[in-house]
C-alpha positions as CSV (number, residue, x, y, z in Angstrom):
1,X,127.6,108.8,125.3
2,X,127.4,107.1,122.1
3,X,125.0,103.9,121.1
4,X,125.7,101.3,118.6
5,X,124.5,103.6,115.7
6,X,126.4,106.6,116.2
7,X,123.3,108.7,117.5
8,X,124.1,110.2,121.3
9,X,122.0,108.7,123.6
10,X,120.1,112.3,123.9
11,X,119.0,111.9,120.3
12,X,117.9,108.2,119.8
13,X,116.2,109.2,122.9
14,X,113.9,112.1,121.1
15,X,113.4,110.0,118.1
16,X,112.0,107.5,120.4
17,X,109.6,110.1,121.6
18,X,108.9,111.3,118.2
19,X,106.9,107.6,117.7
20,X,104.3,108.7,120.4
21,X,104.2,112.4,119.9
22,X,103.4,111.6,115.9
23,X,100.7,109.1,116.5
24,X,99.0,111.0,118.5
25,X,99.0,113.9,115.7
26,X,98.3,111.1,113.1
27,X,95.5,110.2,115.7
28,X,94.0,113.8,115.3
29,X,94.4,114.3,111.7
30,X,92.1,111.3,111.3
31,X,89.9,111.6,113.9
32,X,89.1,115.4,112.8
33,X,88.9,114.3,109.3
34,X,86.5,111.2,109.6
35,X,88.8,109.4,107.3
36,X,90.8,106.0,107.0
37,X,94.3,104.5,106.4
38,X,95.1,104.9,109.8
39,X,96.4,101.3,110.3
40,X,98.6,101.5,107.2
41,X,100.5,105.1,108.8
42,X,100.7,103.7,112.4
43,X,102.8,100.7,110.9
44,X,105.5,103.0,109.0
45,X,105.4,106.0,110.9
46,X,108.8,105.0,112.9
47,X,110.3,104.1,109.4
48,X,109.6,107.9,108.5
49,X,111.1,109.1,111.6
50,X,114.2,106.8,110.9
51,X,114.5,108.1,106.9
52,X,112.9,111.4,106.5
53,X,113.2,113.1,109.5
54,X,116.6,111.6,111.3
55,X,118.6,110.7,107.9
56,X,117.3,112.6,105.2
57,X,119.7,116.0,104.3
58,X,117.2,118.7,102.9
59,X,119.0,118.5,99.2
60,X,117.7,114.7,99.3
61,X,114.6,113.1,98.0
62,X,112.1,110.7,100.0
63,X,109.3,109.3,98.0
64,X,106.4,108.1,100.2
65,X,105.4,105.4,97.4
66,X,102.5,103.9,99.3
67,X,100.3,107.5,99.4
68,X,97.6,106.0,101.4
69,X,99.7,106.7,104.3
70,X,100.1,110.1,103.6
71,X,99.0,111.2,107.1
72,X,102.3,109.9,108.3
73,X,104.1,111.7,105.8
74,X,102.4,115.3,106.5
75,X,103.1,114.9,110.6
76,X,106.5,114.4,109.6
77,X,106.5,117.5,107.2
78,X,105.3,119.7,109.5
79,X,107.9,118.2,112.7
80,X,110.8,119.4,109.9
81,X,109.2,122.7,110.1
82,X,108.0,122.3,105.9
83,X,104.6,122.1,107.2
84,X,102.9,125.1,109.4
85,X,99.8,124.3,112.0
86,X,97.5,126.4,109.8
87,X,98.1,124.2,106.8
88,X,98.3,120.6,108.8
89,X,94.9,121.5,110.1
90,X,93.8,121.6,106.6
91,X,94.1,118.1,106.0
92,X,91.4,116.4,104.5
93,X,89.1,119.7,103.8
94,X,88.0,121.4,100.9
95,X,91.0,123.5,98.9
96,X,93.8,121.6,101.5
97,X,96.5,120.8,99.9
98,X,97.3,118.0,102.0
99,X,95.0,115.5,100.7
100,X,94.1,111.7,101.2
101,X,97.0,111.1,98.5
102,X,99.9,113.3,98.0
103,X,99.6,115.7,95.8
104,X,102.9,117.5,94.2
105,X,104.0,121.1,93.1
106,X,102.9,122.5,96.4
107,X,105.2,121.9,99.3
108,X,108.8,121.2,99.0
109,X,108.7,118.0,101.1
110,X,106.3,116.5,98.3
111,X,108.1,116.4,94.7
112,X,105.8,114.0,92.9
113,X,102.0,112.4,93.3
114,X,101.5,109.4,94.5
115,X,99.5,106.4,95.9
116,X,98.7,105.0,92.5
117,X,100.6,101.7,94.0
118,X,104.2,100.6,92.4
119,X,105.2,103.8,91.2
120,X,107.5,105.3,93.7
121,X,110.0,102.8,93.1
122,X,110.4,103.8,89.1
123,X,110.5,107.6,90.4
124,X,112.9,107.1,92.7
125,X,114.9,105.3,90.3
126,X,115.3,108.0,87.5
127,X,116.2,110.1,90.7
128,X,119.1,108.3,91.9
129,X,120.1,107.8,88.6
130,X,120.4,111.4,88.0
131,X,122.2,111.8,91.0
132,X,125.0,109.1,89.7
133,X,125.3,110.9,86.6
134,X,125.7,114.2,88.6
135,X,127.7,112.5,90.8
136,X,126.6,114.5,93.8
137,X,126.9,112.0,96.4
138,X,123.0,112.2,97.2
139,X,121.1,109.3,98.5
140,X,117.1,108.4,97.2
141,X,115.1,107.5,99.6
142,X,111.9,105.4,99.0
143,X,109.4,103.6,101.3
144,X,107.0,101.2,99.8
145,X,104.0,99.0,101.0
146,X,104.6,95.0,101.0
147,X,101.7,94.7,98.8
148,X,102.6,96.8,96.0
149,X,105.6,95.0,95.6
150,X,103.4,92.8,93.2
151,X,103.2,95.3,91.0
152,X,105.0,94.9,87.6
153,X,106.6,98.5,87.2
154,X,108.2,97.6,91.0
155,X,110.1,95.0,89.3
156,X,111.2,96.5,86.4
157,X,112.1,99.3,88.4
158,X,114.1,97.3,90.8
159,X,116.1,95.9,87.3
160,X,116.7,99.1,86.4
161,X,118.3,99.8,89.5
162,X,120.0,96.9,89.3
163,X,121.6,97.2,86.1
164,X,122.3,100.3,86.4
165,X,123.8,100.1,90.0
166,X,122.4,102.6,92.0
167,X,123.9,101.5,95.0
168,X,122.6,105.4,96.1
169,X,118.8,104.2,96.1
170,X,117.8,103.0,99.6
171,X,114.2,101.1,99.3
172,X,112.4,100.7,102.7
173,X,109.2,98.1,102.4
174,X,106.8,98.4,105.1
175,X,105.7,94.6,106.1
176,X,103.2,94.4,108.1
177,X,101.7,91.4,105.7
178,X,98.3,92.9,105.1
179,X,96.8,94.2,102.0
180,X,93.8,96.0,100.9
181,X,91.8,92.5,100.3
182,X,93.9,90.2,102.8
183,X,97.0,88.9,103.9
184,X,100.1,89.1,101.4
185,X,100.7,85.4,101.5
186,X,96.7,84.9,100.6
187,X,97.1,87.4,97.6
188,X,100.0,86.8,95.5
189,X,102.1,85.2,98.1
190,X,105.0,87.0,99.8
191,X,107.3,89.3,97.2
192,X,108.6,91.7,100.1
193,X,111.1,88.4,100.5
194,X,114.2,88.9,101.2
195,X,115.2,85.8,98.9
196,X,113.6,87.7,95.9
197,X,115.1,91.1,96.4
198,X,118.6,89.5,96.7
199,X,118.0,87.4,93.8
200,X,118.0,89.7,91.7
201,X,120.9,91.9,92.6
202,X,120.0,93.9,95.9
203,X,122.0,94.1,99.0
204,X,119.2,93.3,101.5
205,X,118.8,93.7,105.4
206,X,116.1,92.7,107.5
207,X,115.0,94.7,110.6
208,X,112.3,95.3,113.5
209,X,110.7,98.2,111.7
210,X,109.9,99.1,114.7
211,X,113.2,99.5,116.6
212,X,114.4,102.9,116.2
213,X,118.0,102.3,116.6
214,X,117.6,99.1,114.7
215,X,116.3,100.8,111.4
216,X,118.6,103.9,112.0
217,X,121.7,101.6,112.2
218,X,120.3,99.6,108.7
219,X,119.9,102.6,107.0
220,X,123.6,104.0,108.3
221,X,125.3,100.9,106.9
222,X,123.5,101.1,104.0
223,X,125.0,104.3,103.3
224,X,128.5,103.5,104.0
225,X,128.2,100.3,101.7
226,X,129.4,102.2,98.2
227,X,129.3,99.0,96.2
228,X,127.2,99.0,93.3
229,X,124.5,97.3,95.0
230,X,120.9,99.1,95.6
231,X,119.4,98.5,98.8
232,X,116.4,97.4,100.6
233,X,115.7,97.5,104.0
234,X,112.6,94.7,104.7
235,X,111.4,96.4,108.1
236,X,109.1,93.7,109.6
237,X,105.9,95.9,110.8
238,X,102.3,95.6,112.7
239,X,99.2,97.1,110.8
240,X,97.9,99.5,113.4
241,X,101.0,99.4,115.6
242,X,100.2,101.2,118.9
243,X,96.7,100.8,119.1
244,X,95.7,97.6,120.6
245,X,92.4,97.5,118.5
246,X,93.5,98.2,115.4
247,X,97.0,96.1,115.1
248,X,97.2,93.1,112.7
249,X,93.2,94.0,111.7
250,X,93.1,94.2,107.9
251,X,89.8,96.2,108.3
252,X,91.7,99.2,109.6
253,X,92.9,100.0,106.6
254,X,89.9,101.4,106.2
255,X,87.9,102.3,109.0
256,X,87.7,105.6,110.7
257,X,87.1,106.0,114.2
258,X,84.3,107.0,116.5
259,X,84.3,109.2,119.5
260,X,85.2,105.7,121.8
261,X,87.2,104.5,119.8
262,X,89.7,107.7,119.3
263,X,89.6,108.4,123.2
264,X,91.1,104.7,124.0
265,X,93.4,105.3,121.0
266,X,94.7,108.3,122.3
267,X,95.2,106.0,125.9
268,X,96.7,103.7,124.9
269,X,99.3,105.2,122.8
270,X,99.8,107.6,125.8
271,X,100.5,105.0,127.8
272,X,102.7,102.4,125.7
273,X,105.1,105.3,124.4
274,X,105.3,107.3,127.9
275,X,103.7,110.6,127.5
């Protein structure tokens, strides 16, 4: 049987068990580690299982531009099978090389360094823009935070792919509408809008970045749209999605988590995802 996006019914149904299964790993990672950004993975973790892990081919690059959620990014690693259990469980220790950030040059999965916020987007520009000259039919993939879109090089980056129409580049902006010192609209008001982005020359879509078929389908039409346009996909998020405690709490960007506080984590996502 086939769904709306093209995906049997068998698979959106594993990707659907993949949000569960990867926020409970995400859960452990941190947990073990005593460290934070927790919120900012649980709110892109089913955009990553959408992009890197269900459309992604393996000759294809996905830049993870907001690095603080690099948690997310190494449970997704290591369900493609570029990331053993040995090296996973290094995460966050002395000589890993899966730290709090990215780091490059040592697994395939992660090309360049990031977390230094704005950045991904001019990466993944000069990478699609390669690809056009090649002309090897290869798509970019990068997902941003909401908040570093006010960052400067974003915008001249998203120009550049403008003018130079890499209508190969598919941006992905997490917005959950929280930020390392407040909400987006308290900050520097909202410039994940969708008004913005198609202001200035990108073919935009909107989405429940939560929604697994939703975001697989926006993605899929995305790719079949060859018209000189680059894209953005705007995926409307939760901080902290999953875990009652932390969602739409600014403070768990932060925050680790105590013994208590893991345990009814691990509950609750048990229970809301079926496992």
């Amino acid at each position: 049987m086939e769904t709306l996006s093209g995906l049997s019914a068998e698979t959106i149904t594993d990707l659907k068990k993949l949000r569960g299964a990867l926020r409970l790993r995400l859960l452990d990672l941190y947990f073990k580690a005593n460290a934070g950004h927790i919120g900012c993975s649980l709110s892109c973790i089913d955009l990553m299982i959408c992009s890197l892990i269900a459309h992604k081919k393996d000759n294809e690059a996905f830049i993870l531009s907001k690095g603080h959620a690099a948690a997310a990014l190494y449970v997704c690693l290591h369900e493609l099978g570029e990331l053993s259990n040995e090296v996973l469980d290094t995460y966050y220790k002395n000589g890993t090389t899966l730290p709090a950030h990215p780091a490059p040059n040592r697994h395939k999965g992660i090309p360049f360094a990031t977390g230094s916020l704005g950045h991904g987007l001019p990466i993944a520009s000069g990478i699609a823009k390669g690809n056009k000259i090649l002309d090897n039919g290869q798509f970019t993939y990068v997902l941003m935070s909401d908040g570093e879109t006010n960052e400067g090089t974003t915008w001249e980056a998203a120009h550049y792919a403008v003018n130079n129409k890499l209508d190969n580049l598919i941006v992905i902006i997490d917005r959950n509408r929280l930020q390392g010192f407040g909400s987006t609209d308290e900050i520097l008001g909202d410039s994940a809008d969708a008004h913005k982005w198609k202001a200035i020359g990108f073919e935009v879509t909107e989405c429940d970045g939560h929604d697994i078929e939703e975001i697989y389908q926006s993605i899929e039409t995305f790719k079949y749209r060859q018209n000189g346009l680059p894209k953005v996909l705007i995926a409307n998020t939760v901080k902290g999605k999953g875990v009652s405690y932390m969602e739409n709490r600014m403070e768990w960007h932060y925050l680790p988590m105590k013994p208590q506080q893991y345990e009814q984590a691990v509950e609750e996502v048990q229970t809301k995802y079926n496992l």
